[in-house]
C-alpha positions in Angstrom: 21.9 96.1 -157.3 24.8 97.1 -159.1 28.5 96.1 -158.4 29.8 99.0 -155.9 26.1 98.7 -153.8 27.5 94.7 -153.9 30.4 95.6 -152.1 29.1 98.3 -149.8 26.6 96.1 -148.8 29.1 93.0 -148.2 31.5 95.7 -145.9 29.1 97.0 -144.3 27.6 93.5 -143.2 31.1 92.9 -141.9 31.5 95.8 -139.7 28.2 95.2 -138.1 29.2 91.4 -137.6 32.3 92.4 -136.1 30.8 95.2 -133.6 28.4 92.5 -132.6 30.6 90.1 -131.8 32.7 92.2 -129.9 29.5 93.3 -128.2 28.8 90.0 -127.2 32.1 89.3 -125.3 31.0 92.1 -123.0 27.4 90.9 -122.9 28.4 87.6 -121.3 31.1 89.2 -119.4 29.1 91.5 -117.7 32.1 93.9 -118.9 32.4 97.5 -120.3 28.4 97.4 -121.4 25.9 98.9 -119.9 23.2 96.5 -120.4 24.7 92.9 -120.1 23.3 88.9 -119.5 23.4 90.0 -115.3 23.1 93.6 -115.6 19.7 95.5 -116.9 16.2 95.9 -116.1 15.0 93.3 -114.5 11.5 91.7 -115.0 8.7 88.7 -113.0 11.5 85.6 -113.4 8.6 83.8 -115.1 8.1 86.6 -117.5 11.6 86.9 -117.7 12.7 83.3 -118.4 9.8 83.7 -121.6 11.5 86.5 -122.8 14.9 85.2 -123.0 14.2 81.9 -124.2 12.2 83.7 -127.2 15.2 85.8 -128.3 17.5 83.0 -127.7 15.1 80.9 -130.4 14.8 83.7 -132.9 18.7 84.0 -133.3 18.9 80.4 -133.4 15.9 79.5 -136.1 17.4 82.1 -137.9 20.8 80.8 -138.2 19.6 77.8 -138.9 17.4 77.9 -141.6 19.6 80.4 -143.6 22.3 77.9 -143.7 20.4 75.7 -145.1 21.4 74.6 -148.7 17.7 74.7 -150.0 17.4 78.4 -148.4 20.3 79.4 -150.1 19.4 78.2 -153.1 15.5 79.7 -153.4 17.2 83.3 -151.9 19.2 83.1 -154.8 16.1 83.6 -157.4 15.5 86.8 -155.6 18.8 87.4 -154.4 22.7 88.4 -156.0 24.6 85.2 -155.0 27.8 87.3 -154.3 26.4 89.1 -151.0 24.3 86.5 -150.2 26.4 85.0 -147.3 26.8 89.0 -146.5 22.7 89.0 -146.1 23.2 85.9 -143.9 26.1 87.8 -141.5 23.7 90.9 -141.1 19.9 88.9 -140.3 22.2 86.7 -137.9 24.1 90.2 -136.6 20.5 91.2 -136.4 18.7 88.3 -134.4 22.1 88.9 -131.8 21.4 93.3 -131.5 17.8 92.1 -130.5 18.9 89.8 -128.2 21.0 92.5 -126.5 18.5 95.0 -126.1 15.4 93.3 -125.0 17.3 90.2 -123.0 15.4 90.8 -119.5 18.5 89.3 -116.7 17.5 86.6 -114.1 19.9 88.1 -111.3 19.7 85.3 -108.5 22.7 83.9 -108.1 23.8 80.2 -109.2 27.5 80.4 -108.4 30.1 82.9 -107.6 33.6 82.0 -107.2 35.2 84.2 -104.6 39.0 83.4 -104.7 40.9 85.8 -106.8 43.6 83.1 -108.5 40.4 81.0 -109.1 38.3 83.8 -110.9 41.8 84.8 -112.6 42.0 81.5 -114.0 37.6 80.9 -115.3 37.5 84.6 -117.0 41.8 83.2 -118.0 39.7 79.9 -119.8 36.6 82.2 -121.1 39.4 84.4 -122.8 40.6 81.7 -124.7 37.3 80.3 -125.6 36.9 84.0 -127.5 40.5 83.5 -128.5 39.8 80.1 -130.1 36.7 81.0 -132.3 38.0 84.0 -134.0 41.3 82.0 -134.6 39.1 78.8 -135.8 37.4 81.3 -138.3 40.7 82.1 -140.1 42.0 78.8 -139.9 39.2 77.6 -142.4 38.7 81.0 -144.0 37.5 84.1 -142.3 36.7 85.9 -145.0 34.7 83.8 -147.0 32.6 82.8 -143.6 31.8 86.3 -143.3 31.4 87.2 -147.1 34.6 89.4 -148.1 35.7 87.1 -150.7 32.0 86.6 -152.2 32.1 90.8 -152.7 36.0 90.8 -153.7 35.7 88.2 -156.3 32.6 89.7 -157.8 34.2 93.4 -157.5 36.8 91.8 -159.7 34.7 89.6 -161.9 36.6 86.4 -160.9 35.7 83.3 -160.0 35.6 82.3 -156.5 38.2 80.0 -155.8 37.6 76.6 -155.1 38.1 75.4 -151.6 39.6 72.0 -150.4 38.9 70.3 -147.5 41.1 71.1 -145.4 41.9 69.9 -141.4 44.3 72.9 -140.0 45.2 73.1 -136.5 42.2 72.9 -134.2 40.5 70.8 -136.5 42.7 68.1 -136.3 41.4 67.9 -132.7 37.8 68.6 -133.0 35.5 68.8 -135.9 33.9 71.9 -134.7 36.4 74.2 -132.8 34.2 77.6 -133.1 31.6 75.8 -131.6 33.7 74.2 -128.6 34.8 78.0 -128.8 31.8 79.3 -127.9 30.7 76.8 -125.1 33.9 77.3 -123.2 33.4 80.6 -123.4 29.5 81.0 -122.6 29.8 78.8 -119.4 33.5 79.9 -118.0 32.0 82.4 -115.8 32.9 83.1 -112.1 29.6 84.6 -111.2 27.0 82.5 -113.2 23.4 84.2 -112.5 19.8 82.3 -113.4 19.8 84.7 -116.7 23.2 83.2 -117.8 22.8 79.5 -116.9 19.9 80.0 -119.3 21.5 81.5 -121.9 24.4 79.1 -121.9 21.9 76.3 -121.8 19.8 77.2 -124.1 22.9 78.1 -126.5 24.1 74.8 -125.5 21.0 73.3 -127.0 20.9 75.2 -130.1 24.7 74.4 -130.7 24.1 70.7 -130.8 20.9 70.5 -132.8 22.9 72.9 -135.8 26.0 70.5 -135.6 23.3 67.6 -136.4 22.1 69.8 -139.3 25.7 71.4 -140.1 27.2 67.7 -140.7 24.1 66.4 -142.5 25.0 69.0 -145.2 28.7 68.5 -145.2 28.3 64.9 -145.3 26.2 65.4 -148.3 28.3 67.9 -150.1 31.6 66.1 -149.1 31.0 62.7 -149.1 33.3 59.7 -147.9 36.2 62.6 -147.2 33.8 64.2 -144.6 32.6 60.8 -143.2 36.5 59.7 -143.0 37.0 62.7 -141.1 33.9 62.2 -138.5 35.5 58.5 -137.7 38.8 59.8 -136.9 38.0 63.3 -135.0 35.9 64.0 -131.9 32.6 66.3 -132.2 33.7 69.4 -129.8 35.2 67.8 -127.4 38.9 65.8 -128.7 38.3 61.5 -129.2 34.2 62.3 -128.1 31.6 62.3 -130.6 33.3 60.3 -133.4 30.5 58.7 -135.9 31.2 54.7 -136.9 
């Protein structure tokens, strides 16, 4: 694959990320899609429940095991190590469009909030959940996350830049502010259906048993600095989740 192929690929991987990210906002909004977590063809609740909890597994083995350091590291034999985080961004964009098209909704209602100021204020928090895990991306680096810099360094034949560890903002309060992020804004829903709870549960789930594998990793490429860090800052949630 030669240098320009590189770079389409790693652009092209972006957009994709960035359309499905924006897609899910509306997906567990119920907003502006026409298929969403509460709104679709409906199927047997058993049946149902199966189906979601599949897709919801596939996106989340996926993510997983690519972000593994001895994945990464056999893909590389096969693979250009400059869009291989790109290759990572589209099989997880991937897992996420197959999610949204064969998710099957559970419509029976768990809880809907009827006061206007109230709903106001849960879709106000879900908002900033969104808010807060795009913003947590730049604040480490967006761009290497999502595999610009891998493409722009190799376009220009440099060396990727080495990256300290660093504690900006949101990090100082949690060690994992995309993740708190994303909870907030999975289960800050005024009308919470069967189908969601068990998205946002099972997401829940998922979340917890990557930051156990997530922190292994950085633990073992960080060291003492990264087990400092875990003393003094909470997990997701601020002074919660701290490791002795």
């Amino acid at each position: 694959m030669g240098k320009a192929s590189r770079l389409l690929f790693g652009l092209l991987a972006y957009v994709f990320f960035f359309a499905m990210f924006l897609y899910l906002i509306a997906f567990v909004s119920n907003q502006v899609v026409p298929r969403s977590i509460s709104i679709g063809p409906s199927n047997a609740p058993l049946k149902a429940l199966l189906i979601d909890l599949f897709l919801v597994s596939l996106f989340a083995i996926q993510h997983s095991i690519m972000a593994r350091p001895w994945f990464k590291a056999a893909l590389k034999k096969y693979w250009p190590p400059a869009i291989e985080r790109s290759l990572y961004v589209v099989m997880s964009s991937l897992a996420l469009y197959l999610l949204f098209v064969f998710w099957h909704p559970i419509p029976t209602t768990v809880w809907q909030i009827e006061n206007n100021t109230l709903r106001a204020l849960v879709w106000g928090t879900a908002g900033l959940g969104w808010i807060s895990v795009l913003i947590s991306t730049f604040l480490i680096d967006h761009f290497e996350l999502f595999g610009l810099r891998q493409i722009w360094s190799d376009w220009k034949d440099e060396p990727m830049p080495n990256q300290a560890f660093r504690q900006p903002l949101f990090y100082k309060l949690v060690r994992h502010p995309i993740y708190t992020g994303f909870l907030i804004a999975f289960w800050a829903s005024p009308d919470m259906t069967a189908g969601h709870l068990v998205f946002s549960t099972a997401m829940t789930v998922y979340i917890f048993i990557g930051i156990r594998y997530e922190e292994k990793d950085l633990r073992s490429s960080l060291g003492d600095v990264y087990k400092d860090y875990s003393r003094r800052v909470g997990k997701v949630v601020p002074g919660i989740g701290k490791i002795n």
